[in-house]
N, C-alpha and C positions, 0 to 999 in steps of 0.2 A: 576324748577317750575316757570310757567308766574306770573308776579306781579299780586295780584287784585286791582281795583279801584273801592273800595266801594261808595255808593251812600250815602247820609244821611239818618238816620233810617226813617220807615216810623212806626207813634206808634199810637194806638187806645189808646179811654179813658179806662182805669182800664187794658190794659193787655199789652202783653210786645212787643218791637218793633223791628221789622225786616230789615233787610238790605242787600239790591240786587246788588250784584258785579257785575263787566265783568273783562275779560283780552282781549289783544291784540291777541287772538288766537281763538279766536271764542266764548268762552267758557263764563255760566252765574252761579252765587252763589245767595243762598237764606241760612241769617244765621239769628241767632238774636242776639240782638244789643251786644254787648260786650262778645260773644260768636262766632266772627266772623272765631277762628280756627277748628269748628265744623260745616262748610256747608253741602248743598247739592250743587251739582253741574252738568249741563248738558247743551248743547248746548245755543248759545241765541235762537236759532229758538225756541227751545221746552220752554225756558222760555215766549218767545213772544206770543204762543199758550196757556201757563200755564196765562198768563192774560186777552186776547182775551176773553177764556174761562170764566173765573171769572168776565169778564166785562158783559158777558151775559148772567151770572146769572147762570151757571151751579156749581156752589160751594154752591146755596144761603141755599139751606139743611143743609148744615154745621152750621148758624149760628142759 
């Protein structure tokens, strides 16, 4: 299994904080913060679309 290289969490006020791996083999992690041996895990392209997306507002439902 490829090393990951976690990023430092990213944390909103009052809820809990996420953190966005890669490895040297293409591949992207989205875990939360001290629960980093339970990601998800998929491509960085589809992670780079998975924020594209959220950056223009197609998630904003969610909040």
């Amino acid at each position: 299994m490829a090393e990951i290289c976690w990023e430092e969490p990213f944390c909103a006020e009052g809820s809990a904080c996420f953190r966005i791996g890669t490895d040297d083999q293409g591949n992207a992690y989205i875990a939360v913060a001290g629960a980093e041996d339970a990601y998800v895990s998929d491509s960085r392209e589809a992670l780079r679309a998975l924020v594209l997306d959220i950056k223009a507002g197609k998630a904003d439902h969610l909040l």
